[in-house]
C-alpha atoms as one frame of an Amber mdcrd trajectory, in Angstrom:
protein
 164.401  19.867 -77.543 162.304  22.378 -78.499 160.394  23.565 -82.299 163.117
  26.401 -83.043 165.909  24.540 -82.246 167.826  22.772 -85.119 169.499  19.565
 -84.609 173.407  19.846 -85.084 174.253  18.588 -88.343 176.918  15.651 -87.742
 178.704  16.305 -90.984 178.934  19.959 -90.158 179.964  19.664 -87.005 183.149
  17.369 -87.456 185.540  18.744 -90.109 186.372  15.877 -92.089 190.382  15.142
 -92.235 191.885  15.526 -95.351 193.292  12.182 -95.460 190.069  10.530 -95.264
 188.553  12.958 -97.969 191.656  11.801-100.620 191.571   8.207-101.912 194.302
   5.936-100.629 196.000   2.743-101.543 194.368   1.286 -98.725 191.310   2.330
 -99.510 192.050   1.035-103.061 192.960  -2.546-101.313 197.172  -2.463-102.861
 199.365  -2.164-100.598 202.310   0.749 -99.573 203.969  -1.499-102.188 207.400
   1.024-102.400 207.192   1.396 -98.282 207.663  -1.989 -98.225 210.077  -2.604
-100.660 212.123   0.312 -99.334 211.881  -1.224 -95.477 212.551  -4.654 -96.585
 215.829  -3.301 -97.821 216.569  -1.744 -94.550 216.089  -4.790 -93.084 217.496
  -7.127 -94.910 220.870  -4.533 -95.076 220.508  -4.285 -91.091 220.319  -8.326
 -91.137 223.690  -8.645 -93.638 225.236  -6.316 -91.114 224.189  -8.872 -88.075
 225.459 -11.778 -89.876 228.838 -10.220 -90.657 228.799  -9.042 -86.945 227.988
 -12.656 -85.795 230.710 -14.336 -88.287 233.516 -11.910 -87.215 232.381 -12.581
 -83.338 232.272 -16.508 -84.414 235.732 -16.441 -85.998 236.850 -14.751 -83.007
 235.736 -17.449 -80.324 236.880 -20.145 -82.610 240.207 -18.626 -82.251 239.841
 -18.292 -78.825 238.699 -21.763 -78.176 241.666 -23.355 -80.554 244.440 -21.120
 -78.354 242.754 -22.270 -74.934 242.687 -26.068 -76.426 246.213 -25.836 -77.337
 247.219 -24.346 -73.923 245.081 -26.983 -71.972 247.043 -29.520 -74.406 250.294
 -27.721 -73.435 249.522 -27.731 -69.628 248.496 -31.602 -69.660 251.412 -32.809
 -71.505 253.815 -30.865 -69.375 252.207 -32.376 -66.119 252.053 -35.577 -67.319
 256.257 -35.186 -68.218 256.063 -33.847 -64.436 254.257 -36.435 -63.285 256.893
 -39.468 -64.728 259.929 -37.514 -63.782 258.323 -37.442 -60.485 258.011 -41.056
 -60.505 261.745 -41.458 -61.810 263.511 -39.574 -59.678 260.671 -39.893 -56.375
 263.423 -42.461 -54.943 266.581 -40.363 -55.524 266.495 -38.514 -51.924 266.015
 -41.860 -50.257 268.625 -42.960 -52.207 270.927 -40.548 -51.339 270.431 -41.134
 -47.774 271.040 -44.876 -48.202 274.545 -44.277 -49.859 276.521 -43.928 -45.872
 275.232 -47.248 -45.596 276.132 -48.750 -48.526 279.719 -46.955 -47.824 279.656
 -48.354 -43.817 279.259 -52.197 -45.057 281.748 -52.032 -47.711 284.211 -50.903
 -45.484 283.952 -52.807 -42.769 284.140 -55.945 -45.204 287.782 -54.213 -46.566
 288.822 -54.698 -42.722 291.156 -57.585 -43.260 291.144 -58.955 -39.359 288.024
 -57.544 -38.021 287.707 -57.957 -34.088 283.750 -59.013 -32.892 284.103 -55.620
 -31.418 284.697 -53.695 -34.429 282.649 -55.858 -36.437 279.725 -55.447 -33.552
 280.781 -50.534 -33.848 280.501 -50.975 -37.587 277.248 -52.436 -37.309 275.670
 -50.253 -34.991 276.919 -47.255 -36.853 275.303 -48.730 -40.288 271.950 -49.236
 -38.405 271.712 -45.542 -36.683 272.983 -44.574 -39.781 269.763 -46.664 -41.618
 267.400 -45.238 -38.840 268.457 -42.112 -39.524 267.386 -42.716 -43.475 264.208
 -44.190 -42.377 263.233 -41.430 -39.972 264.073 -38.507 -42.796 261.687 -40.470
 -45.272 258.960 -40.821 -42.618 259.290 -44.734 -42.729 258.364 -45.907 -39.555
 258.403 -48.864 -37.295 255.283 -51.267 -37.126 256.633 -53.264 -33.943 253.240
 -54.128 -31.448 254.156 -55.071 -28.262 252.715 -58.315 -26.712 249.187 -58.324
 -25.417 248.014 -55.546 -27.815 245.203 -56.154 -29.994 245.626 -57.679 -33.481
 244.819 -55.097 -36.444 244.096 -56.317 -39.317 245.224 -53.147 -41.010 248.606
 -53.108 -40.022 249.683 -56.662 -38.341 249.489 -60.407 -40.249 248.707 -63.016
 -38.196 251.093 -66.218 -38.689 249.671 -68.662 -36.174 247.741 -68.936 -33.399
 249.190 -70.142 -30.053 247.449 -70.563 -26.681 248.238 -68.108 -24.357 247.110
 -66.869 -21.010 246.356 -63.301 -22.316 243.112 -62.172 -24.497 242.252 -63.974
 -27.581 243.136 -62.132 -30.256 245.942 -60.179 -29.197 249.565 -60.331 -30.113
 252.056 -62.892 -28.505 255.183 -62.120 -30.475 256.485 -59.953 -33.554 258.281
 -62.602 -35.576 259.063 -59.868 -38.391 258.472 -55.766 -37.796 256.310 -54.056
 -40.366 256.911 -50.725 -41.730 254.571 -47.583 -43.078 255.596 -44.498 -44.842
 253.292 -41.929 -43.595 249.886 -43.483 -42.724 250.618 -45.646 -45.785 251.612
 -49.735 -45.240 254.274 -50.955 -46.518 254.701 -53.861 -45.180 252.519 -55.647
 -41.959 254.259 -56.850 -38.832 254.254 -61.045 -38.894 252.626 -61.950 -35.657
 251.506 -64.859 -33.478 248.409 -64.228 -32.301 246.933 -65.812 -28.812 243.746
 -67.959 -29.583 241.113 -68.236 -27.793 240.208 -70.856 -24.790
């Protein structure tokens, strides 16, 4: 810088703002004391309004949740009425197809001189009539043959005889066994070759 030339005055050369010329309550150290007050009644207005939102929503669910509770109640007691009627009345269609039978023996004991033969018709008419009950109900025969293999899950083992076949396989069915479905009902009684 040369002699003749002036430094630039900082004060002249940035216009001070008006603001910063006036005193403020900052300045002063007290606070915007009616901002405040003003905004904490916004807020705490804004904050009543939230509440009463989140009450009404509240009440609302709680309604909600006491209609689904009573439906669920609703839908459980009905199944469970479902459920014993089911058990009540799960024999009537077997029943029903038991009642020929029933009919077939009770007449052929009103025969009053019964030949063997007729005696031997009426019985074989009561058993197909029997099968035919079983087979609607899906109650099926457990009769093994001889010389298949003992299982345990579906055969009972009475005795063991010798035998000139593998150990452990049927000889004879001394009573059949029966399943509904692939459920047992009752095992097959069987004698059961031992081993040498």
């Amino acid at each position: 810088m040369t002699q003749g030339e002036q430094r630039p005055n900082p004060e002249e050369a940035q216009p001070v703002p008006e603001s910063a010329s006036e005193p403020t309550h900052a300045a002063h150290g007290a606070p915007e004391a009616a901002g405040l007050h003003d905004e904490s009644l916004g807020v705490g207005g804004l904050l009543t309004a939230q509440l009463i939102e989140a009450q009404s929503k509240l009440a609302e669910m709680k309604d909600a949740y006491l209609r689904a509770k009573a439906e669920a109640d609703n839908t459980r007691r009905r199944a469970q009425e479902d459920i014993a009627k089911a058990h009540k009345f799960a024999i009537e269609s077997f029943a029903e197809s038991l009642l020929p039978v029933r009919d077939s023996l009770e007449m052929a004991l009103k025969v009053e001189t019964p030949s063997i033969d007729s005696l031997k018709e009426g019985v074989d008419m009561t058993l197909k009539q029997l099968v035919a009950a079983f087979d609607k109900h899906r109650l099926v025969e457990v009769n093994p043959q001889p010389g298949e293999k003992l299982d345990p899950m579906k055969h009972q083992a009475i005795s063991m005889v010798p035998a000139e076949q593998e150990a452990n396989t049927i000889v004879s069915v001394l009573q059949k066994g029966y399943m509904i479905s692939d459920r047992l009902l009752r095992p097959a009684l069987v004698t059961v070759s031992q081993a040498a």
